[in-house]
N, C-alpha and C positions, 0 to 999 in steps of 0.2 A: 504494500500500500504506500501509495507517493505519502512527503510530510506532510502537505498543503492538506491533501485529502483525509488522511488522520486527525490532525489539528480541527477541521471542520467537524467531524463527526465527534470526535472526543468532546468539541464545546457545546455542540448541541444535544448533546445525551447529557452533559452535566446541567443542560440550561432549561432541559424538558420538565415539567411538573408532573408528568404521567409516567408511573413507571411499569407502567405495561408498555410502551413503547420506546420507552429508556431500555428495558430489558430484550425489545426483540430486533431493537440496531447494535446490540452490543452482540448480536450472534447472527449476523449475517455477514456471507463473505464480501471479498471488496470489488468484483463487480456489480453485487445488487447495490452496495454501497455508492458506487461512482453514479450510477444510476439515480436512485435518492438526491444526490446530493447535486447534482449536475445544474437543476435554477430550482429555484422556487419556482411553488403554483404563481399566476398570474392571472389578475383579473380577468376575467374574459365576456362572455355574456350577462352583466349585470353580477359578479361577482367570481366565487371559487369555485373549481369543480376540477374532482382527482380520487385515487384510491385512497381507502380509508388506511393509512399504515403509517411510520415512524417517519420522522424525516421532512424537510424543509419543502419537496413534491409532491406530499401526501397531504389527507386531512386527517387532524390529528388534533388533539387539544393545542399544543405546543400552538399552533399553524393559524387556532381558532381565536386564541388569545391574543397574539401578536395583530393579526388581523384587527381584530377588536380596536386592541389598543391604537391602534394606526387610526378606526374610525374616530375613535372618540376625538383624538387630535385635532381630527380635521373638522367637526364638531365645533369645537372649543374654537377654531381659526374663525369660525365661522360666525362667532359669536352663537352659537345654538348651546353651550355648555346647560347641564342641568334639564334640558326637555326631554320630552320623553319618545320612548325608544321602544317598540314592540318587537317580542324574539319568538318565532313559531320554528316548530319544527316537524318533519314527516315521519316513518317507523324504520328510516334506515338503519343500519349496522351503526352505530356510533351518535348517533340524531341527539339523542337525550343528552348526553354530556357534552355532545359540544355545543347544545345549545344552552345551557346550563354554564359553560364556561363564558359564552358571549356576554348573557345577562350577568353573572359577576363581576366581570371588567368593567362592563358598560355602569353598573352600581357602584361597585368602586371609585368610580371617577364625577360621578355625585350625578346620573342620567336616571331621569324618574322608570323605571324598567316596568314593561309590562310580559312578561313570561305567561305565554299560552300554557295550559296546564295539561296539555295530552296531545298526540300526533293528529292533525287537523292540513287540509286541503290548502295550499301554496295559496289559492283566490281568497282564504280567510282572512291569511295572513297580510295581502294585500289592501282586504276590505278595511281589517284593522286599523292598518296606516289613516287612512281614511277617517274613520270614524271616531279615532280615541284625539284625531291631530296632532299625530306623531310627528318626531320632525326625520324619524327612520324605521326601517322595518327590516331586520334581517331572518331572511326562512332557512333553517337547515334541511339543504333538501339536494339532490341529483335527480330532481323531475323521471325522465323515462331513461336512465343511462341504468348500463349491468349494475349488477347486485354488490360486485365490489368498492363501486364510487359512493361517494359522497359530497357535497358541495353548499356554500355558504351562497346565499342571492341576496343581493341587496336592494331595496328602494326608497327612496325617496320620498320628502313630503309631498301630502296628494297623494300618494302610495302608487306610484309609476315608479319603476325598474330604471336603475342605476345607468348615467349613460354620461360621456365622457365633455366636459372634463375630469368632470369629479372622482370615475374613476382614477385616471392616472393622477391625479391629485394623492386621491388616499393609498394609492402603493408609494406614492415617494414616504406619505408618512407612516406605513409598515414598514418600510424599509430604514426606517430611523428608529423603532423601535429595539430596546433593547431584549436581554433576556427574558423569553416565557416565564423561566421560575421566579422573577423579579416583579414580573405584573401584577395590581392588588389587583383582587378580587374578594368582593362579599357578598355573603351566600342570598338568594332570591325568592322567596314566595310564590310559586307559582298563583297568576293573576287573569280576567279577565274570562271569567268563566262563562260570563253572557254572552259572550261576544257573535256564538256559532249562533244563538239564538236570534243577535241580531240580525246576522249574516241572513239568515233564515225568513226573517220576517219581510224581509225587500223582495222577496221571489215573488209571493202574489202581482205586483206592479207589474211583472214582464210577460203574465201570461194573459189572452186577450178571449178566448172563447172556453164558454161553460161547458162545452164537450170532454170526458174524459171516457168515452169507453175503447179505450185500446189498451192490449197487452202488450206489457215489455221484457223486455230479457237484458239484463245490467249486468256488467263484472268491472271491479275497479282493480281487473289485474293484481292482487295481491298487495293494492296501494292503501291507502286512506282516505278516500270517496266513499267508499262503501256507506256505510252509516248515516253520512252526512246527503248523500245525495238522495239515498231510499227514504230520510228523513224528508226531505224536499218538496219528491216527488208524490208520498202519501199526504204531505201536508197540502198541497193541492190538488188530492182527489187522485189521483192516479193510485187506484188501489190494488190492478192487476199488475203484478209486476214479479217478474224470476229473474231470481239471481244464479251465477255460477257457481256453486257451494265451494269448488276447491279455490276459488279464486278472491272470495269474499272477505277476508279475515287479512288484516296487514300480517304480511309474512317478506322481510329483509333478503331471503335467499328467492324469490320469484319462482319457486319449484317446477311450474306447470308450463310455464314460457323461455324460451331460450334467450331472450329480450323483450324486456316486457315496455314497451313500444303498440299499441295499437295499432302503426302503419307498417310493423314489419310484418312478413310473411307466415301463418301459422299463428302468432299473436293473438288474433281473433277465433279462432277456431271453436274452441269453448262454446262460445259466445252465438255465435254461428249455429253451433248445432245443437244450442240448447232451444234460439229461435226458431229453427225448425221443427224439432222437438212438440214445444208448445202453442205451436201456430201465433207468435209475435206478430206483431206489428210495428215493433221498433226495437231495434238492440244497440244500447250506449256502452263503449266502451270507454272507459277513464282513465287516463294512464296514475302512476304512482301516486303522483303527488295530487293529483284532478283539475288541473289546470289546461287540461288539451282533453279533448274530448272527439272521439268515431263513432260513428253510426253506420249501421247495417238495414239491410232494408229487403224484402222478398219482392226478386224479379221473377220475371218469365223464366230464366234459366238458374231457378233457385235464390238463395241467398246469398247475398255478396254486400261488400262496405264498401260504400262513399268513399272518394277521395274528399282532401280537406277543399281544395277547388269545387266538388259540387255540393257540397255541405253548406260552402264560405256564398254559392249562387243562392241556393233555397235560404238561406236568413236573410242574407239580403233583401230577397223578395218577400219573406215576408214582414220582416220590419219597415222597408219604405211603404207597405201600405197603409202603415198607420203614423209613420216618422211623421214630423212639423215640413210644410214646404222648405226646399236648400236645404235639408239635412247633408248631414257631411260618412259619407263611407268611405272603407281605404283598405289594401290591403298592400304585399309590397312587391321589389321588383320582380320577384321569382314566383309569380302569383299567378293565378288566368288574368285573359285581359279580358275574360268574361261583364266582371265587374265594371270595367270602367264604359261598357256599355250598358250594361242596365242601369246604371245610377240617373246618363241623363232621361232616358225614357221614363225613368219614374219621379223626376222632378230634383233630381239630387245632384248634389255634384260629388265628385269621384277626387282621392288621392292617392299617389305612390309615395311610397318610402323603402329607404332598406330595411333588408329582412329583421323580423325582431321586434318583439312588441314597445321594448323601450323607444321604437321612433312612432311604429303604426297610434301608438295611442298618443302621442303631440301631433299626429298629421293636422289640425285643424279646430276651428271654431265651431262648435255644431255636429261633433261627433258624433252619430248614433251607432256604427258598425264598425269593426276591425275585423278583419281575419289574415291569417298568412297559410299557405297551405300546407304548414305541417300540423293539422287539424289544433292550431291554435284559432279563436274565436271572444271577440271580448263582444257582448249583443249588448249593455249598458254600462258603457263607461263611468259613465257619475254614479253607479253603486262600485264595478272593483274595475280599477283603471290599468287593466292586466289579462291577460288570456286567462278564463276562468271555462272548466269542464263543467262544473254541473247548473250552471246558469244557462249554460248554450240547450245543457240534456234538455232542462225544464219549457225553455221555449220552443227547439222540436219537438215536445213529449205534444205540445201544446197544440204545434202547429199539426202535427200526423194526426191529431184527433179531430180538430176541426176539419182537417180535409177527407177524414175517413166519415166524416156526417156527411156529406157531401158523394160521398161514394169513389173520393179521389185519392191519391198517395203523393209521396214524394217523387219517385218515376213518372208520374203524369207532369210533375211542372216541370222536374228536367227537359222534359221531351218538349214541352211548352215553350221553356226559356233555348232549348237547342232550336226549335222551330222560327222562333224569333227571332234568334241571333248566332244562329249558326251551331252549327256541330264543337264544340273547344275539347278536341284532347288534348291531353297533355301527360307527361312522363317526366321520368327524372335518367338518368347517366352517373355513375360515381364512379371516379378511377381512383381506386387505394395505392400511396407510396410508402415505401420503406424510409423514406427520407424526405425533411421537408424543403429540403433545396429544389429536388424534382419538381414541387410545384410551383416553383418560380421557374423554372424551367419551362413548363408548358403554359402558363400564361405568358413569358417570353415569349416563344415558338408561335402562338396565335396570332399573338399583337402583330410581330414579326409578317406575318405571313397568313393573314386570315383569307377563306373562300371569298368567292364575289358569288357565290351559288351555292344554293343547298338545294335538295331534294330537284334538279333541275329549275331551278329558280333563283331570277337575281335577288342578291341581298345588301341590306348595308351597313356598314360595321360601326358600331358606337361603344368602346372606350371608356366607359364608366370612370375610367381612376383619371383621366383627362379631363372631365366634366368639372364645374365652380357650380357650386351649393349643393343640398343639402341630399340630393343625389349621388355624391362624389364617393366610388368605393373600389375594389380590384375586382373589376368586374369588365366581360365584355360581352356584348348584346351583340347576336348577326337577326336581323330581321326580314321580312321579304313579306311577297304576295300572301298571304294566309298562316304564314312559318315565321317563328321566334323561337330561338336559342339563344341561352345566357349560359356563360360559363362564368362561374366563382370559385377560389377556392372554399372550401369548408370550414366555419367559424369555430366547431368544434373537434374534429376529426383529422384525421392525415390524407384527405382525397381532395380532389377538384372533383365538382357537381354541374353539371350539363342539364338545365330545367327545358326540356322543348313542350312547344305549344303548336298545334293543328287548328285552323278554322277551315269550317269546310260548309257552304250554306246548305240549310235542308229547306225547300221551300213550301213543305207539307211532310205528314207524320209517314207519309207513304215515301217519302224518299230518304226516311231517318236510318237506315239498314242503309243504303245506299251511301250515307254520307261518313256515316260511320267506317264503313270498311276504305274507303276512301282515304279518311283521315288516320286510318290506322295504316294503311300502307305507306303515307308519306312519313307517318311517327317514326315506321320501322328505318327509314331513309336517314333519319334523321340521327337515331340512335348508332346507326353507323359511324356518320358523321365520328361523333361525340365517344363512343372506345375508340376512334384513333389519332384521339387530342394526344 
């Protein structure tokens, strides 16, 4: 083991307050070690997120503290010292103590702390913010990542998600903190026991018709929805409802799922065959924490789940028909461009942002609608100003019932809104590297050298990380006759992601098979494209 690298780990094993993880770097050899030690976590999406284990890379008390300690600093810079601070957390592997370590710190340093008193839904946590006029809200959570992560999120007064400067603001003052074992901390009462109740009580306002006779089939993946959501949705009369029994119960190791992700493949399955099973009429999936939310839905050719694109078209449509004239809806760049044609047909206008709810929820004055297509959904911003899963559940539970009095479904307005405005498939591409130089590399190579055609069709190339304002990202759009492709790389992972998008018109329900396979043959053109980025 080099000095340098010795030295490092020797002072962070003497400087860790946990010695459960004092004890499991002191017997690991010195490649996992180099590993560990190599950077710190780093803010990323509105805060941390890493494996739960020893070490400056991990989340870890050590990591939780420091972190903390860093927020409160910049608090205090802020002149916010002494306000108060809500700390939620999910049923991960580690959840409770590190959430437990935050609100210590955060007490220590004289912050009025509000400690959730049991694992509760990431949208709680945010409502929280909100409600108590927190001046922060941090969730211990790893939303839908493996069972080994775990992750700090942070937001902001107003309870919107953390977004930059501020971030890199508070790692300069993590990074000026000193030793974990040196941090005070005083112990916390867990608080705020009304809170879900309140949470609770804002649902009646978003749903619009007295119909509830439809049955549902729910799994909150082994997360912390469960309770809360089935709570919801009886409290509004939705009294037929099946759950997944192995899936129901927060369980940290996700036993039944290989990633417990709603939009990965298999994921839903459960779910799926419990809806067929019972002859549903809508099946909610929630991932972990219940902040993103899938639905399933029985077609002709069985049962099958919504992408977050046609989830993001049907609330749409149904919230503008009752939104204030100019209401404001958005979803972001890697989104359907479904949206930003329904908006002005229904009297609305339409915004883009980058991906991410910390932009999608400042898109504008007049918010009614967010969504992004990784079946995140915010349907009432001024209750949780954040992707919230079982608010979205409640207003589809809402809307499938008044369209099933009607004798109609959710396939009937797809077909509607495709009829209207075209057929929009849409897919995704992800190339995994071993290395993240390779994906400078290949957005080099694009930029370098991008098609003037796809799928037989001219295109034209726009440069995203060249653009001035609030559009500005590493991103590059090739667009054309009916075809859009974006390539990014991945804000969380080691891939570059390829979003493609198909319009294809249908000008009647007799030519939707028609436009369909159409727009699936130039998809497949396009996915070509896109594996040989």
């Amino acid at each position: 083991m080099t000095t340098e690298l010795s030295e490092q780990v020797s002072e962070w094993i003497a400087a860790d307050p946990d010695p459960a993880t004092r004890e499991e770097l002191s017997e690991l050899p010195e490649d996992e070690l180099a590993e560990r030690f190599r950077a710190p976590l780093s803010f990323g999406t509105a805060g941390l997120r890493g494996q739960v284990r020893g070490g400056p890379n991990g989340m870890n008390v050590a990591v939780v503290v420091r972190t903390t300690a860093g927020i409160c600093e910049w608090l205090q810079k802020k002149c916010l010292g002494g306000s108060t601070v809500v700390v939620g957390r999910d049923a991960r592997h580690g959840s409770e103590s590190f959430a437990a370590a935050a609100a210590e710190t955060l007490s220590a340093q004289g912050f009025s702390v509000v400690l959730l008193p049991r694992p509760l839904p990431t949208p709680v946590l945010a409502f929280a913010v909100r409600a108590l006029g927190a001046e922060l809200g941090i969730q211990i959570t790893a939303s839908h990542n493996p069972a080994a992560d775990n992750g700090y999120k942070v937001y902001l007064g107003g309870g919107a998600q953390l977004v930059p400067p501020a971030d890199r603001e508070i790692e300069t003052e993590i990074a000026a903190v000193g030793p974990a074992v040196d941090v005070a901390r005083t112990f916390v009462s867990p608080g705020g026991a009304d809170i879900t109740a309140r949470y609770l009580d804002r649902l009646p306002a978003l749903v619009r018709s007295p119909k509830r006779g439809i049955r549902i089939a729910l799994t909150p993946l082994h997360g912390v929805g469960g309770e809360v959501a089935l709570t919801a949705l009886r409290g509004l009369g939705f009294r037929d409802i099946h759950v997944v029994a192995s899936q129901f119960e927060p369980d940290p190791e996700f036993p039944t799922v290989a990633f417990p992700n709603p939009e990965e493949p298999g994921a839903a399955d459960e779910l799926l065959a419990l809806a067929a099973e019972v002859d549903a009429d809508l099946a909610i999936a929630l991932d972990p924490d219940a902040d993103r939310c899938a639905i399933g839905v029985p077609a002709s050719t069985g049962w099958r789940m919504l992408s977050g694109d046609e989830t993001g078209a049907l609330l749409a449509e149904h919230i503008l028909q009752s939104a204030p004239p100019d209401s404001l809806v958005a979803n972001t760049i890697v989104s359907s461009q479904l949206l930003a044609a329904l908006a002005p047909a229904r009297g609305a206008r339409y915004a883009r942002t980058l991906t991410g709810f910390k932009w999608l929820v400042r898109a504008g004055s007049g918010l009614v609608y967010a969504y992004e297509e990784a079946i995140g959904h915010c349907v009432d911003p001024s209750f949780v100003n954040d992707k919230d899963g079982i608010s979205a559940a409640v207003v589809l539970a809402d809307y499938v019932a008044s369209l099933k009095a009607d004798n109609r479904t959710l396939v009937d307005v797809l077909e509607d809104l495709s009829v209207e405005f075209g057929v929009h498939a849409g897919a995704q591409v992800s190339k995994r590297v071993d290395e993240l130089v390779d994906i400078e590399k290949m957005m080099e190579r694009l930029r370098a050298n991008p098609p003037s055609e796809l799928a037989g069709r001219a295109v034209t190339v726009t440069d995203l990380l060249a653009e001035r304002g609030p559009l500005r990202t590493d991103a590059v759009e090739l667009a054309g006759d009916g075809i859009r492709v974006i390539v990014r790389p991945s804000g969380t992972e080691p891939k570059v992601k390829a979003y493609l998008e198909v319009v294809v018109p249908a000008p009647d329900r007799e030519m939707l098979s028609v436009a369909r396979a159409e727009a699936d043959g130039i998809l497949e053109k396009l996915r070509r494209f896109a594996r040989g980025l």
